[in-house]
Predicted model as a PDB file, atoms N, CA, C, CB and O in Angstrom, pLDDT in the B-factor column:
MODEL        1                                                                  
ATOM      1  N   UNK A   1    -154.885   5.287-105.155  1.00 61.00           N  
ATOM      2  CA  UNK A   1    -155.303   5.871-103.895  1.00 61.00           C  
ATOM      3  C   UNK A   1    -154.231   5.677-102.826  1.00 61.00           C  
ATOM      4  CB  UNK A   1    -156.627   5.260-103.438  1.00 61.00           C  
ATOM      5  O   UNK A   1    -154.064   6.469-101.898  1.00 61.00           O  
ATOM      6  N   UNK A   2    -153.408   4.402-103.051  1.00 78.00           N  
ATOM      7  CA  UNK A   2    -151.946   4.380-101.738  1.00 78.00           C  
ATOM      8  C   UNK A   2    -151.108   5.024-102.106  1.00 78.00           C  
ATOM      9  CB  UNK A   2    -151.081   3.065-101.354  1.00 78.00           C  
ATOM     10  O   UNK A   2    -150.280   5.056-101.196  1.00 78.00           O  
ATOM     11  N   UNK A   3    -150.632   5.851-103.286  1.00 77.00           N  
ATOM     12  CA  UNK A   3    -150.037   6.454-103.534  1.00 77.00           C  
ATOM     13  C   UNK A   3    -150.442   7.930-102.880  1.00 77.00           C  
ATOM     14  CB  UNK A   3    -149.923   6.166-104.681  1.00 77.00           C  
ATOM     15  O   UNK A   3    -149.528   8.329-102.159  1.00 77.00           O  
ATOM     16  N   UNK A   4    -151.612   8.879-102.944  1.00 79.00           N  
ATOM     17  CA  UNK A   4    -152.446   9.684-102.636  1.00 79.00           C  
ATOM     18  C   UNK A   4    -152.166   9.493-100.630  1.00 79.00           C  
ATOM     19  CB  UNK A   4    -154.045   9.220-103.508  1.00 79.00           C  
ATOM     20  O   UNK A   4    -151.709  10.379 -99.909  1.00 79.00           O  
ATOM     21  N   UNK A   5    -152.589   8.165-100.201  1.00 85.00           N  
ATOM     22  CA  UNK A   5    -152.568   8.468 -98.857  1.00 85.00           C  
ATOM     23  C   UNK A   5    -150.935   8.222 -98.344  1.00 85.00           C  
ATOM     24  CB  UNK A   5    -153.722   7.499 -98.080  1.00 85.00           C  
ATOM     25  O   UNK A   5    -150.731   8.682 -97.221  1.00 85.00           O  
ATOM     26  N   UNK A   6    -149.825   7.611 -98.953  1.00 84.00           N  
ATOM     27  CA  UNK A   6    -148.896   8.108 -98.817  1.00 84.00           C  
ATOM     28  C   UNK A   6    -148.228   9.160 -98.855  1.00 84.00           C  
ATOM     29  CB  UNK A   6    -148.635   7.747 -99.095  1.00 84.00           C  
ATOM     30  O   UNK A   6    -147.249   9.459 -98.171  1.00 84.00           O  
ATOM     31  N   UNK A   7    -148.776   9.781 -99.706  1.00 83.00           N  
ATOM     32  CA  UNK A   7    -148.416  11.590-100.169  1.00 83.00           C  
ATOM     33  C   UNK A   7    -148.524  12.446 -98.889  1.00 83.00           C  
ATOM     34  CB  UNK A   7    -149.734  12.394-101.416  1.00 83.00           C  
ATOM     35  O   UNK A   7    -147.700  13.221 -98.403  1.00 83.00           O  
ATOM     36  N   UNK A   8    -150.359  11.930 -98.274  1.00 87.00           N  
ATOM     37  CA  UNK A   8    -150.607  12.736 -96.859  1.00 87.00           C  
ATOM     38  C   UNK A   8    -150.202  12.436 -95.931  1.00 87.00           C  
ATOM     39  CB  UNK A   8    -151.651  12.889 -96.409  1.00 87.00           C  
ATOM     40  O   UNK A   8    -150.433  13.340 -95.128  1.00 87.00           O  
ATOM     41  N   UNK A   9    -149.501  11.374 -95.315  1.00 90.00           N  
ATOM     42  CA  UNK A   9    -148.847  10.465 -94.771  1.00 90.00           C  
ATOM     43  C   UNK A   9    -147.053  11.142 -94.428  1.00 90.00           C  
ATOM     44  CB  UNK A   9    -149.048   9.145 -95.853  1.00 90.00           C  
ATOM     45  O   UNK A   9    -146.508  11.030 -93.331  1.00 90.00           O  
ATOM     46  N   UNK A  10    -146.627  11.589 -95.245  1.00 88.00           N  
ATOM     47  CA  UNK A  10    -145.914  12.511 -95.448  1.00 88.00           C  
ATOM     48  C   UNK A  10    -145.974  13.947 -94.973  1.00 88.00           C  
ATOM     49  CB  UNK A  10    -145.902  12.448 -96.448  1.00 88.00           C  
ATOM     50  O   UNK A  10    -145.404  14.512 -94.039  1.00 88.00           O  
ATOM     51  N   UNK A  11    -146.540  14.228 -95.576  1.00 88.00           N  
ATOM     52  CA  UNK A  11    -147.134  15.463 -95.217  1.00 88.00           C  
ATOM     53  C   UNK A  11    -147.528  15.934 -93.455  1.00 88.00           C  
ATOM     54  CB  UNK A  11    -148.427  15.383 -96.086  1.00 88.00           C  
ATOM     55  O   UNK A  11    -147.133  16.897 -92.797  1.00 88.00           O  
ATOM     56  N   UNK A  12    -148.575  14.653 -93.049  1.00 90.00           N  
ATOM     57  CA  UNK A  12    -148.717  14.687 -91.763  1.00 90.00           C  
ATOM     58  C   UNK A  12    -147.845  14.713 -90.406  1.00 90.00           C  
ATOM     59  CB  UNK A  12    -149.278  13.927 -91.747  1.00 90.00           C  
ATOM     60  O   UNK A  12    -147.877  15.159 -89.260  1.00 90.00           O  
ATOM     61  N   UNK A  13    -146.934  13.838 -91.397  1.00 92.00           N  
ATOM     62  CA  UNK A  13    -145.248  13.685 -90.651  1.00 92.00           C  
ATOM     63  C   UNK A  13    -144.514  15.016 -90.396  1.00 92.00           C  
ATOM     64  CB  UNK A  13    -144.085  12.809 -91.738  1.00 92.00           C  
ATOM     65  O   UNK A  13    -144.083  15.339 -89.289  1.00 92.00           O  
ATOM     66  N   UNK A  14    -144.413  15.732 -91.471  1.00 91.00           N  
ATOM     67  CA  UNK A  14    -143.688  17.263 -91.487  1.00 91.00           C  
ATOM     68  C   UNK A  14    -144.637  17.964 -90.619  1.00 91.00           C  
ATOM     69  CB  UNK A  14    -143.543  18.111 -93.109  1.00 91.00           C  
ATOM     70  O   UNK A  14    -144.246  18.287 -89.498  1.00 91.00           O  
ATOM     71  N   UNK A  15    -145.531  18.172 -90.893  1.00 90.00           N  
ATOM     72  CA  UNK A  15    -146.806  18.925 -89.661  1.00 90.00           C  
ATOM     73  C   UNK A  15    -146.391  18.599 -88.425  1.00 90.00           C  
ATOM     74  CB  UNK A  15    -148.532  18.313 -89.690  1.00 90.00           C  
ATOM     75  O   UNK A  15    -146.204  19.654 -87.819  1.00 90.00           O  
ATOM     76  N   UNK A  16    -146.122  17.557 -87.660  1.00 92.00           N  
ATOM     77  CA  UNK A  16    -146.100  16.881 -86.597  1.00 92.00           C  
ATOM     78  C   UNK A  16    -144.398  17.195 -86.013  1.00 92.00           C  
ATOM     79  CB  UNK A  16    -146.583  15.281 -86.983  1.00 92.00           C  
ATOM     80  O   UNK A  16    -144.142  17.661 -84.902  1.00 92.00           O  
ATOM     81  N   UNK A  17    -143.509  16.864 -86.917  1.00 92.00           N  
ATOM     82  CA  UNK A  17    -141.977  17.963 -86.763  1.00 92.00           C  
ATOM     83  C   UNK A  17    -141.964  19.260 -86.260  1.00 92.00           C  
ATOM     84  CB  UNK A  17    -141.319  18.334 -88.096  1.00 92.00           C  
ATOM     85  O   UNK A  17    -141.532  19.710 -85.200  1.00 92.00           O  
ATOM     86  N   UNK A  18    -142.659  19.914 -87.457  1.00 90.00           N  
ATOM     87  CA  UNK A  18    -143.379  21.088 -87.159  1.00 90.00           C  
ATOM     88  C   UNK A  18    -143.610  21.493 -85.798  1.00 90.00           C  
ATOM     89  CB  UNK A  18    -144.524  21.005 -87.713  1.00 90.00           C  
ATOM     90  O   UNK A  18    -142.930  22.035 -84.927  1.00 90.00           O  
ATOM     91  N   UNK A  19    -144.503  21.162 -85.870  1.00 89.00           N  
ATOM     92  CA  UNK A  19    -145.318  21.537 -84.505  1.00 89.00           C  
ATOM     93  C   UNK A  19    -144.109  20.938 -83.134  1.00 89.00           C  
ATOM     94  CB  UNK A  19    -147.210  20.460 -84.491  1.00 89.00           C  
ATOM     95  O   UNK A  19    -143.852  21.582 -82.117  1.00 89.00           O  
ATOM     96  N   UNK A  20    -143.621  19.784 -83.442  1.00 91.00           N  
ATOM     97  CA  UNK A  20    -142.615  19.600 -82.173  1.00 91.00           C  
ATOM     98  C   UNK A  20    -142.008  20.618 -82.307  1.00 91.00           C  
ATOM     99  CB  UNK A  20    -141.633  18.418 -82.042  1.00 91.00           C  
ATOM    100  O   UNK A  20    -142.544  21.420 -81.542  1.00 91.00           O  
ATOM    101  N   UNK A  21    -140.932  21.245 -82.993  1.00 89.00           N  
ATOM    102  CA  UNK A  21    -139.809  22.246 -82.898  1.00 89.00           C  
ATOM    103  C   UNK A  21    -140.759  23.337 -82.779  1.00 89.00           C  
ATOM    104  CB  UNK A  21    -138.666  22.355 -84.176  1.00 89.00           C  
ATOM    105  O   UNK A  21    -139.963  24.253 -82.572  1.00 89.00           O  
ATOM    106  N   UNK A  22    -141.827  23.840 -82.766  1.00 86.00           N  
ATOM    107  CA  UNK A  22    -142.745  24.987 -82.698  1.00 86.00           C  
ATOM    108  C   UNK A  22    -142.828  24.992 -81.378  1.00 86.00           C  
ATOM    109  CB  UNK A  22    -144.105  24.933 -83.426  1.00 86.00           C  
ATOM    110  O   UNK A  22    -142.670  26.079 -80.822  1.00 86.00           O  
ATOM    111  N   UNK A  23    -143.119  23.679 -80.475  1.00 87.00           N  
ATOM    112  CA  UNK A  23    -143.188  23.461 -79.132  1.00 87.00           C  
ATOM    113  C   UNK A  23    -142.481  23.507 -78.194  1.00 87.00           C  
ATOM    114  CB  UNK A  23    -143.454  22.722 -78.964  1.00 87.00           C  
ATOM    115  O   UNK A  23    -142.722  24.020 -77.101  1.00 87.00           O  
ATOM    116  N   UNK A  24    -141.145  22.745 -78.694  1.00 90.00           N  
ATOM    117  CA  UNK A  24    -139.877  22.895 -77.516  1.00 90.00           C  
ATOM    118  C   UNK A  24    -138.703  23.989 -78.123  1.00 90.00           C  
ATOM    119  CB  UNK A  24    -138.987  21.134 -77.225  1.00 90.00           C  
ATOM    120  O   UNK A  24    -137.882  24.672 -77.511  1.00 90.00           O  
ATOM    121  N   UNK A  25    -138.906  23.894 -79.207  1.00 89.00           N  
ATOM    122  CA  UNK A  25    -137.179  25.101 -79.744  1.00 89.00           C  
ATOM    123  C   UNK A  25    -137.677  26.276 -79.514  1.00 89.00           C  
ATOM    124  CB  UNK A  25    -136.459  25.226 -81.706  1.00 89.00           C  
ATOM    125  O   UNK A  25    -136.880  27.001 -78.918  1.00 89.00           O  
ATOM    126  N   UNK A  26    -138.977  26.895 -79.820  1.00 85.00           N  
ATOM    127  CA  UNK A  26    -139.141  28.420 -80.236  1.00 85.00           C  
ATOM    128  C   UNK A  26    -139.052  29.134 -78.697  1.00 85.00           C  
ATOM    129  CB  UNK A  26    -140.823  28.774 -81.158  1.00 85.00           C  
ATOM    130  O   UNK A  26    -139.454  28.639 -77.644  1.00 85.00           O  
ATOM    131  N   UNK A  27    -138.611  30.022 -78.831  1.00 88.00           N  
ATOM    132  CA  UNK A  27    -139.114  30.874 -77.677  1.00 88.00           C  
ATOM    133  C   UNK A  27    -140.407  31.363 -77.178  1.00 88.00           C  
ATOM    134  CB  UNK A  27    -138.618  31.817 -77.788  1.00 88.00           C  
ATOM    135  O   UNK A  27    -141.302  31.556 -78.002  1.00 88.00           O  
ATOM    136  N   UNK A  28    -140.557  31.524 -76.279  1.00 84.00           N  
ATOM    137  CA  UNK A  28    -142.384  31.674 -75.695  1.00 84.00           C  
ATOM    138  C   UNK A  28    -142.666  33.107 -76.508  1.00 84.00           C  
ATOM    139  CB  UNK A  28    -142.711  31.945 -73.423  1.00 84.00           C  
ATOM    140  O   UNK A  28    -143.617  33.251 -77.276  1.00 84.00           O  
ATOM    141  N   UNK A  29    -141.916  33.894 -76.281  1.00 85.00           N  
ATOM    142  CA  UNK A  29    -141.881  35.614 -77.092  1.00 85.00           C  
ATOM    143  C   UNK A  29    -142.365  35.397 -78.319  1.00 85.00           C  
ATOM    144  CB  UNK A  29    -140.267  36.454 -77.371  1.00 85.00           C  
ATOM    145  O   UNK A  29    -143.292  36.102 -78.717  1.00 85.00           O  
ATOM    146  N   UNK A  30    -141.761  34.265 -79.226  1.00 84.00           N  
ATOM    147  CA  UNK A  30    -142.167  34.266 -80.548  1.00 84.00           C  
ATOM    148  C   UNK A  30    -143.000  33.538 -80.763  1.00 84.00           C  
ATOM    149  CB  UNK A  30    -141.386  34.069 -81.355  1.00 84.00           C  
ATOM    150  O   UNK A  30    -143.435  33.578 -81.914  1.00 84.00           O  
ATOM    151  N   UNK A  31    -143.521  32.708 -79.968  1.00 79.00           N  
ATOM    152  CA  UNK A  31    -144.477  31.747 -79.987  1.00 79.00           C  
ATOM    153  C   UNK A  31    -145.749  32.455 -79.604  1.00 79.00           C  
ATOM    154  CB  UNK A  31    -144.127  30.589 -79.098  1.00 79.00           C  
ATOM    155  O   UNK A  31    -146.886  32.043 -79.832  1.00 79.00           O  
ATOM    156  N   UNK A  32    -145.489  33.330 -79.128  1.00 84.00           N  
ATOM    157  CA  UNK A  32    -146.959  34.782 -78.511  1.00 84.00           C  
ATOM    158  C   UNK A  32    -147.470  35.597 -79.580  1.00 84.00           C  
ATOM    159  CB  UNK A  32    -146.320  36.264 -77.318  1.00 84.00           C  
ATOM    160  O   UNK A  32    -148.425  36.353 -79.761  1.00 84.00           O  
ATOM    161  N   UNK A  33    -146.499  35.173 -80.208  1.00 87.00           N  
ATOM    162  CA  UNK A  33    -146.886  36.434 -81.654  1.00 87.00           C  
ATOM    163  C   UNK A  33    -147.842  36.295 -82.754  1.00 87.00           C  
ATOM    164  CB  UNK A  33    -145.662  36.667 -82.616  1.00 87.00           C  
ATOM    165  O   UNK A  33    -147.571  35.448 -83.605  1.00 87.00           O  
ATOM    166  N   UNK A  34    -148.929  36.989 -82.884  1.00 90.00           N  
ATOM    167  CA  UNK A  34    -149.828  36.553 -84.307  1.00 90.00           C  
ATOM    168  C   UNK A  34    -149.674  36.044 -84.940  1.00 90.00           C  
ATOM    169  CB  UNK A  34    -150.161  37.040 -85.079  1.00 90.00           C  
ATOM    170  O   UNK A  34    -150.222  35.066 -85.447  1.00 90.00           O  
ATOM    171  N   UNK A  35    -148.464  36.846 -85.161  1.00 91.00           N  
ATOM    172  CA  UNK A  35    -147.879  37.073 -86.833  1.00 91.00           C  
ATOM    173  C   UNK A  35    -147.231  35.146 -87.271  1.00 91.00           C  
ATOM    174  CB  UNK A  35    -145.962  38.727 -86.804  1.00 91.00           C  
ATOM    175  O   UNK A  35    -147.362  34.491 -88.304  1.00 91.00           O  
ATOM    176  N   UNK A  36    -146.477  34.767 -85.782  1.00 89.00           N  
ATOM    177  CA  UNK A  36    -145.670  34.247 -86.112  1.00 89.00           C  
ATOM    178  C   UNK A  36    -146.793  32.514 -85.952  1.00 89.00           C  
ATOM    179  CB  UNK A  36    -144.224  34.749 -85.231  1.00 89.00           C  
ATOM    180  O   UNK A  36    -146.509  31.326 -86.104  1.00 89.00           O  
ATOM    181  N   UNK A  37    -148.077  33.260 -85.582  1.00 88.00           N  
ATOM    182  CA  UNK A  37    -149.184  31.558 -85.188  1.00 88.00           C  
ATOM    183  C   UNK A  37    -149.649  31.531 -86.830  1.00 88.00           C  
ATOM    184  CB  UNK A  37    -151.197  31.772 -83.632  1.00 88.00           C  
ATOM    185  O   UNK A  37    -149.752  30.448 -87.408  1.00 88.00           O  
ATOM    186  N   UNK A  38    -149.920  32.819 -87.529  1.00 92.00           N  
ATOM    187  CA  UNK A  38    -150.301  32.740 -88.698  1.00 92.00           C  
ATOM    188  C   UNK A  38    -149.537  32.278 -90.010  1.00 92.00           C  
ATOM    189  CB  UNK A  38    -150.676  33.757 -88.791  1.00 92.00           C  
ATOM    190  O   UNK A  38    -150.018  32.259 -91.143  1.00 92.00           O  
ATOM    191  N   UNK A  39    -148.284  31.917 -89.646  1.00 91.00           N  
ATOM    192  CA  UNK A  39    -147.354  31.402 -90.327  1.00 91.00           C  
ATOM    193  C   UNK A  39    -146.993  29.976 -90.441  1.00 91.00           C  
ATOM    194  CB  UNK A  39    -146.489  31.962 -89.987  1.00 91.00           C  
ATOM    195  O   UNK A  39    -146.522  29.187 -91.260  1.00 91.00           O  
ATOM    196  N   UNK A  40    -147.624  30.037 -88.728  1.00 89.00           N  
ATOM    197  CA  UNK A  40    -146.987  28.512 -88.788  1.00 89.00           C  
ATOM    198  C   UNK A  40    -148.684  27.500 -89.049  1.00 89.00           C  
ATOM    199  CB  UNK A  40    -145.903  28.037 -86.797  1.00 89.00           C  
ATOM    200  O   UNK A  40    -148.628  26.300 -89.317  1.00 89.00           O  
ATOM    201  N   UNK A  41    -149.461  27.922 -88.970  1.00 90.00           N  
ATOM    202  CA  UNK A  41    -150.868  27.574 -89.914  1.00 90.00           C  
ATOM    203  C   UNK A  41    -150.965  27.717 -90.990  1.00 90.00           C  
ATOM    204  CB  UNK A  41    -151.913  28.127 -89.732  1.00 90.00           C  
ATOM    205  O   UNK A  41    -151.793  27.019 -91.576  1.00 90.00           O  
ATOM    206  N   UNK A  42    -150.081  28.789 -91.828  1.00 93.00           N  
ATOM    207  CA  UNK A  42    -150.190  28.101 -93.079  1.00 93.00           C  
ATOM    208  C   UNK A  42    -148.912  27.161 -93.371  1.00 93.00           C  
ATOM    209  CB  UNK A  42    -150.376  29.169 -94.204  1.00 93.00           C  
ATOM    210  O   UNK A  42    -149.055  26.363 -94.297  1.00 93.00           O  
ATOM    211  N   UNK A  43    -148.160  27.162 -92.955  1.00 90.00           N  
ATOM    212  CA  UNK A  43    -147.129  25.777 -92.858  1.00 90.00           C  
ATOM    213  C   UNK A  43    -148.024  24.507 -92.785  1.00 90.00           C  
ATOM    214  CB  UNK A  43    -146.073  25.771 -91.356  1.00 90.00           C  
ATOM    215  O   UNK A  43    -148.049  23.577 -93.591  1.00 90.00           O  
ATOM    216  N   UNK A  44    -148.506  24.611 -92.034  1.00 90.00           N  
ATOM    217  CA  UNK A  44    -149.220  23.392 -91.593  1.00 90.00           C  
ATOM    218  C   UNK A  44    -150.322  22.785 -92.890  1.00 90.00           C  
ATOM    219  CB  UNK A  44    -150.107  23.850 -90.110  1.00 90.00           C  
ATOM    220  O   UNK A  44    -150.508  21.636 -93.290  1.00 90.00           O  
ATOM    221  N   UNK A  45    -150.968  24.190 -93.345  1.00 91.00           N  
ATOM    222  CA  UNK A  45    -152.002  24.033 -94.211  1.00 91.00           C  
ATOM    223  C   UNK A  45    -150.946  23.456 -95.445  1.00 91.00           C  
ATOM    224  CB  UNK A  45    -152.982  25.533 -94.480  1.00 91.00           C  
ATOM    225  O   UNK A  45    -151.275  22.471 -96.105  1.00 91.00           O  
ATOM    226  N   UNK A  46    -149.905  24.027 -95.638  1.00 91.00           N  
ATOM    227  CA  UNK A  46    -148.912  23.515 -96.970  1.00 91.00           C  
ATOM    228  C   UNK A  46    -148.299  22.170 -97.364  1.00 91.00           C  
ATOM    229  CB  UNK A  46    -147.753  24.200 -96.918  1.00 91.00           C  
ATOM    230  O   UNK A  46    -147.915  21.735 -98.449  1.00 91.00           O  
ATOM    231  N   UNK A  47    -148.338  21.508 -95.788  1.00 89.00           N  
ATOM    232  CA  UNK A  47    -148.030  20.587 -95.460  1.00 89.00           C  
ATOM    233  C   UNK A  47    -148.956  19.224 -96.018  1.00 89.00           C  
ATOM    234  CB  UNK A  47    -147.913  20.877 -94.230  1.00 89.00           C  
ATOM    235  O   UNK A  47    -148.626  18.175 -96.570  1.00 89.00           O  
ATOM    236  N   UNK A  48    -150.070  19.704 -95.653  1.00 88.00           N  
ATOM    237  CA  UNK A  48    -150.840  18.606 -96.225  1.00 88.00           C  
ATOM    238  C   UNK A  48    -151.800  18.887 -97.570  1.00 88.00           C  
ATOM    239  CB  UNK A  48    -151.711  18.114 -95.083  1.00 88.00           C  
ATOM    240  O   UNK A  48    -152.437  17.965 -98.081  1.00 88.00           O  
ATOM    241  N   UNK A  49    -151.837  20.216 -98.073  1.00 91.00           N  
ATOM    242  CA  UNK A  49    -152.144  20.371 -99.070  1.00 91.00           C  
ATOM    243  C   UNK A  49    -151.529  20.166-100.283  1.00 91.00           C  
ATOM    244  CB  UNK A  49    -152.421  21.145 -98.961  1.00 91.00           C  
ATOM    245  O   UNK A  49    -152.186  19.691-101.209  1.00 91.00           O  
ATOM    246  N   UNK A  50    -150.358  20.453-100.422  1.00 89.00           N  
ATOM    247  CA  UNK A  50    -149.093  20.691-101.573  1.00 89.00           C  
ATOM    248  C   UNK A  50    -149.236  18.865-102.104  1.00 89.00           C  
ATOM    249  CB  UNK A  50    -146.999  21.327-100.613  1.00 89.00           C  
ATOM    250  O   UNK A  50    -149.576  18.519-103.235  1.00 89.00           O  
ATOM    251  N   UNK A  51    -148.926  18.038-101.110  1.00 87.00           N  
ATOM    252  CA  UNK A  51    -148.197  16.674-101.219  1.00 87.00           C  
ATOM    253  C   UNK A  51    -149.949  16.316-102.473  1.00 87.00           C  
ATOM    254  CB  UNK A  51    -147.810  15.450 -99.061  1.00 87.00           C  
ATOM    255  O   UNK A  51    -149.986  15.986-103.658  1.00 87.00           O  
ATOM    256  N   UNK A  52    -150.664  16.485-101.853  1.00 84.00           N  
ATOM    257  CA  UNK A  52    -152.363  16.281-102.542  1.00 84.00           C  
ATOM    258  C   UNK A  52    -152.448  16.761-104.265  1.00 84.00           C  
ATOM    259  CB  UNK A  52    -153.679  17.577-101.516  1.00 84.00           C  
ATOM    260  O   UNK A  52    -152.980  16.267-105.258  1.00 84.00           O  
ATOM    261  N   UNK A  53    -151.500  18.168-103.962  1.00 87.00           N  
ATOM    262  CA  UNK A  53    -151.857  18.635-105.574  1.00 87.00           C  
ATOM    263  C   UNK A  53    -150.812  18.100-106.551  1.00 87.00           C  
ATOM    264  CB  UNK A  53    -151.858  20.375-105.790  1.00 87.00           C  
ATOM    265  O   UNK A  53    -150.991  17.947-107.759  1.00 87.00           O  
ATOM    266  N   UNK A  54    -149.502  17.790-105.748  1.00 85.00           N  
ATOM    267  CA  UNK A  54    -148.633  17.257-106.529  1.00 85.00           C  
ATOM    268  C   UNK A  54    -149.321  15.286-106.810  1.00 85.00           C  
ATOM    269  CB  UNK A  54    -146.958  17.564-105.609  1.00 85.00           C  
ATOM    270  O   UNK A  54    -148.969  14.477-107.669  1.00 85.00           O  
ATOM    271  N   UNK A  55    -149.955  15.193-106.122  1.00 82.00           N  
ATOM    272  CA  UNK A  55    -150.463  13.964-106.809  1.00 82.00           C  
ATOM    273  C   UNK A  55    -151.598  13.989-107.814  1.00 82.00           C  
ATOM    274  CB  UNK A  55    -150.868  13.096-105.835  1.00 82.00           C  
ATOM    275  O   UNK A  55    -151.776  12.992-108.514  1.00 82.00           O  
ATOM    276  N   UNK A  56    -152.595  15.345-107.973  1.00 82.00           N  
ATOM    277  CA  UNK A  56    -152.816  15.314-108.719  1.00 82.00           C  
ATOM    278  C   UNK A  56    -152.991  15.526-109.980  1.00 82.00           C  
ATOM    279  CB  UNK A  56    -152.961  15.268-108.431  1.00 82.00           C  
ATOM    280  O   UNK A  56    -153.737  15.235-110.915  1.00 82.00           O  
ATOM    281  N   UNK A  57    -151.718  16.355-109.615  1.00 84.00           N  
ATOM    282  CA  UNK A  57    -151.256  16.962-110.985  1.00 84.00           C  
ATOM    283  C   UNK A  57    -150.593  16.129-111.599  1.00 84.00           C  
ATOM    284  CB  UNK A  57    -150.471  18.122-110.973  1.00 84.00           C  
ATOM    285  O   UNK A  57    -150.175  16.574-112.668  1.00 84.00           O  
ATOM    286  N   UNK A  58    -150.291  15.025-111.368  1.00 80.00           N  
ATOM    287  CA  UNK A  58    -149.002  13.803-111.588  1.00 80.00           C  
ATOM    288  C   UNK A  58    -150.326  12.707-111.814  1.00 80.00           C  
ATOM    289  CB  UNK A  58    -147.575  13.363-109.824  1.00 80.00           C  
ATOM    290  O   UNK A  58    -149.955  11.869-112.636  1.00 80.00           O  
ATOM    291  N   UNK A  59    -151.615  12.454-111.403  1.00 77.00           N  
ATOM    292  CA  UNK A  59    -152.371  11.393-111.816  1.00 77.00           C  
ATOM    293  C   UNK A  59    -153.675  12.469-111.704  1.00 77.00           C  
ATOM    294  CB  UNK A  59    -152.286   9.847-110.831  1.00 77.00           C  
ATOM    295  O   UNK A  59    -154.228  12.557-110.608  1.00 77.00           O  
ATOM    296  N   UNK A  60    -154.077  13.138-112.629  1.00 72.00           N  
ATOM    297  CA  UNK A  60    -155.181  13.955-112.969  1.00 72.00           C  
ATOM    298  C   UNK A  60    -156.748  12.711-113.009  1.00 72.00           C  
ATOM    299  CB  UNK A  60    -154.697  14.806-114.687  1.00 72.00           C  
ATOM    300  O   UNK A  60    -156.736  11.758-113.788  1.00 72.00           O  
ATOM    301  N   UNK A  61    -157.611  12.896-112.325  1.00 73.00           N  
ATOM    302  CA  UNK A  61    -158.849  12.291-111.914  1.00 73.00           C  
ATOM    303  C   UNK A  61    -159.341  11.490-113.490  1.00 73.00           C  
ATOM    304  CB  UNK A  61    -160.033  13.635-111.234  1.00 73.00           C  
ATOM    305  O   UNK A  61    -159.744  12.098-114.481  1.00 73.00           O  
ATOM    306  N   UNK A  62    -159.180  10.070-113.373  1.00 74.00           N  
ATOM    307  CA  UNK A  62    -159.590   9.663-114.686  1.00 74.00           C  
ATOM    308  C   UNK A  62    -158.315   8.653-115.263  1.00 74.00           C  
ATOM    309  CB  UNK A  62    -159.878  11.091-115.663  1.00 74.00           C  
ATOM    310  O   UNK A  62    -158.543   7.959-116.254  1.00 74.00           O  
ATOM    311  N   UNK A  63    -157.323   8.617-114.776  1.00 72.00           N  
ATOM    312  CA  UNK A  63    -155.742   7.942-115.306  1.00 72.00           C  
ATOM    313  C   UNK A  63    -155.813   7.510-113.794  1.00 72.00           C  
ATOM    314  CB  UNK A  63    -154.077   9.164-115.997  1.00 72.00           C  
ATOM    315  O   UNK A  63    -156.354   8.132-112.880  1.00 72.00           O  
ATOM    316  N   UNK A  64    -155.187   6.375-113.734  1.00 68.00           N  
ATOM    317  CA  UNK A  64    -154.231   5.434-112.859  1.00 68.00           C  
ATOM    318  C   UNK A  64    -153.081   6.017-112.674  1.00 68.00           C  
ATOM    319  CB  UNK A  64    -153.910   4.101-113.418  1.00 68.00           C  
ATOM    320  O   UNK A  64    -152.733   7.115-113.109  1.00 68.00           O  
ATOM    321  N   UNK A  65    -152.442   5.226-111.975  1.00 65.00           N  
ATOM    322  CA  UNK A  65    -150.848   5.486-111.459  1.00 65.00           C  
ATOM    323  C   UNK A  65    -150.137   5.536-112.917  1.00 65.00           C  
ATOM    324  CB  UNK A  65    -150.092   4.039-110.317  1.00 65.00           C  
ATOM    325  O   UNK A  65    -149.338   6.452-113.111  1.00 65.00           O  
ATOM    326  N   UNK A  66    -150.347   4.748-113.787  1.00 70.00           N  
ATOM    327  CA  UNK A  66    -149.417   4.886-115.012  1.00 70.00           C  
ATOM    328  C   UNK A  66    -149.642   5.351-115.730  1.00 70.00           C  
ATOM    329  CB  UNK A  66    -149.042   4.164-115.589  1.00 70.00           C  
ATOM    330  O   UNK A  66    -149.023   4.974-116.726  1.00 70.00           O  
ATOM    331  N   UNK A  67    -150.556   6.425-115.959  1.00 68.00           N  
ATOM    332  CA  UNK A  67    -151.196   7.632-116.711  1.00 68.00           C  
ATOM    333  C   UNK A  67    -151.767   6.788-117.404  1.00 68.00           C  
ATOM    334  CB  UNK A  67    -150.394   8.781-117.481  1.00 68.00           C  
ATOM    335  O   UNK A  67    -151.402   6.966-118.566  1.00 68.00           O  
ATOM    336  N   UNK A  68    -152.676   5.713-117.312  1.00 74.00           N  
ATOM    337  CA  UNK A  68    -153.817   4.823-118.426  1.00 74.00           C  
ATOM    338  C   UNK A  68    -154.945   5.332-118.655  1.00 74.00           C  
ATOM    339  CB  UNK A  68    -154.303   3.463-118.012  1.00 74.00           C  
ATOM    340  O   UNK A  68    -155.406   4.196-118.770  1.00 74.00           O  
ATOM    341  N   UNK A  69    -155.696   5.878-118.803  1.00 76.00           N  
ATOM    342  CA  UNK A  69    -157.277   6.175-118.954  1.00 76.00           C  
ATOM    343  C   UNK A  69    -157.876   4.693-118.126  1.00 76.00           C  
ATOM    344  CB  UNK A  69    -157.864   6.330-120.956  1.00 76.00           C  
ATOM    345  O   UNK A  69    -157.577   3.513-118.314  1.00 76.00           O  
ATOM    346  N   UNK A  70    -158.575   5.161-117.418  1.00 74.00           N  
ATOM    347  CA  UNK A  70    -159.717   4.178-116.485  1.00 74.00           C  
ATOM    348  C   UNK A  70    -161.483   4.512-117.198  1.00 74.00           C  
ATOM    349  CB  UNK A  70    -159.638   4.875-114.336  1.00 74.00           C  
ATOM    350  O   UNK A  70    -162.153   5.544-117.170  1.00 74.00           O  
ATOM    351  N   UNK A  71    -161.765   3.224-117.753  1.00 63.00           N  
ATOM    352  CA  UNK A  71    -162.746   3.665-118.050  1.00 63.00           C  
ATOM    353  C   UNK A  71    -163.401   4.153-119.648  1.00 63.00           C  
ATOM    354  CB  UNK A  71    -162.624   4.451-117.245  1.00 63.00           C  
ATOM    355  O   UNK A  71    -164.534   4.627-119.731  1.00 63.00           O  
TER     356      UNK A  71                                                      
ENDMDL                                                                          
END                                                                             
């Protein structure tokens, strides 16, 4: 599971980058744009989703950290 909340931990970090350079670098013009809020929400959504599946695709529900069977 510290492996798992490190993963999001990560993740939350890039979101939070994100969103700074979304805040002070972008221009207000592009920052007005649908197109360009709907992009950066799914960034965000990728951000903390991806890090989640790569852990569990790497420790599938049922194995430990060292691929053991639990149980």
């Amino acid at each position: 599971m510290s492996k798992l909340i490190a993963r999001i931990l990560v993740g939350v970090i890039v979101a939070a980058v994100l969103m700074a350079i979304n805040e002070f670098l972008v221009p207000e013009s592009l920052y007005m744009n649908d197109a360009f809020n709907h992009f950066m929400s799914v960034c965000y959504f990728a951000c903390i989703i991806v890090p989640c599946v790569i852990y569990f695709i790497k420790t599938p529900p049922g194995t430990n950290n060292k691929g053991e069977r639990i149980g």
